[in-house]
N, C-alpha and C positions, 0 to 999 in steps of 0.2 A: 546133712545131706551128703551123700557119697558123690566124689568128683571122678569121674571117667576122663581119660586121656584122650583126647584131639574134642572135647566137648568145651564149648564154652557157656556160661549160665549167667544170663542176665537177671536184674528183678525190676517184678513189673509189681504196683501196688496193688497188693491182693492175690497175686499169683504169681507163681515160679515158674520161668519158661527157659529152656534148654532150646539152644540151637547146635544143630550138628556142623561141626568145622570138621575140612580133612586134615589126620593131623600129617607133620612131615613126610613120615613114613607113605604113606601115602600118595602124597602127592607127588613125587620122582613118578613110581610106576605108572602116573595115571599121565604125565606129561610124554613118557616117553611112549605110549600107548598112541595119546591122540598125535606125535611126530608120524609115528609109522601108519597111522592110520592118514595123516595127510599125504605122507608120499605117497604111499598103497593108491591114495586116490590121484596123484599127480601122476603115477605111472601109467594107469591105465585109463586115461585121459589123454596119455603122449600116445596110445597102442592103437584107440580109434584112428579109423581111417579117416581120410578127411572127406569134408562133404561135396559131393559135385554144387557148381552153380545153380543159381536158380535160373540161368538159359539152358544150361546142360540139358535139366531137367524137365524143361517145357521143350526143349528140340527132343527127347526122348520120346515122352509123351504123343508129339506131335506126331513123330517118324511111327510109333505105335497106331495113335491112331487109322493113319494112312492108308497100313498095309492093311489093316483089319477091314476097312472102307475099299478096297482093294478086293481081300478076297472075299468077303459080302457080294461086290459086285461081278466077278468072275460066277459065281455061285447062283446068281440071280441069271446070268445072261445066259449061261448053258441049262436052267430049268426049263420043261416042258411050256411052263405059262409061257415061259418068255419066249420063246419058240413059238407058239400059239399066238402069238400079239404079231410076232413078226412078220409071220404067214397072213396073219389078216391085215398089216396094214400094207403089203404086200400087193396083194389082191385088192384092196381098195385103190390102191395108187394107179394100179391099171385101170381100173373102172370108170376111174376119176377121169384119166388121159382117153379113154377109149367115147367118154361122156363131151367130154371137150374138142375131142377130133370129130365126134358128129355134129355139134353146137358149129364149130366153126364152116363147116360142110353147108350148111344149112343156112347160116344167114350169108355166106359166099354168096351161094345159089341165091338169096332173096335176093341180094345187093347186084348181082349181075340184071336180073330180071328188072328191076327198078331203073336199072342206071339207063337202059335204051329207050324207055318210057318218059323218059324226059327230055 
């Protein structure tokens, strides 16, 4: 059997099995690979910015929400409906008061009427 360099060849009974070793040569380049590939990842690790809090970013949210709630409701209060609701509850409130100003006229007038009857 022919021996290749960085292989090493165990035996098993009944079959010949080669396992692949790296040989010296080898292994320099591949350590100095994965150095630079840990700093490469330790740098741009240091270059992220850092993370706001998790308050930060619920008073963000929150202060988001607001204005959008906000101008929804700006948006709601200058439409035509909303103008139309306001006009009839308007006119209702007078109705209501104009109902009540004769309700009270009225059992005045019966209470006067009653009171010299007894």
């Amino acid at each position: 059997m022919r021996s290749c360099p960085g292989r090493l060849q165990t035996a098993t009974p009944g079959k010949k099995k080669e396992q692949i070793q790296p040989s010296n040569t080898m292994k320099a380049p591949l350590l100095v690979l994965f150095a630079l590939l840990a700093l490469l990842a330790a740098f741009a690790r240091a270059q992220e910015p850092q993370e706001e809090s998790l308050l930060a970013k619920v008073q963000t949210i929150a202060q988001q929400a607001a204005e959008k709630a906000q101008e929804h409701l700006t948006t709601l209060q200058q439409s035509g409906v909303a103008q139309q609701a306001r006009e009839w509850f308007t006119s209702n409130v007078e109705n209501a008061k104009d109902y009540l100003s004769t309700l009270r006229e009225k059992l005045t007038s019966l209470l006067e009427k009653s009171a010299p009857a007894a």
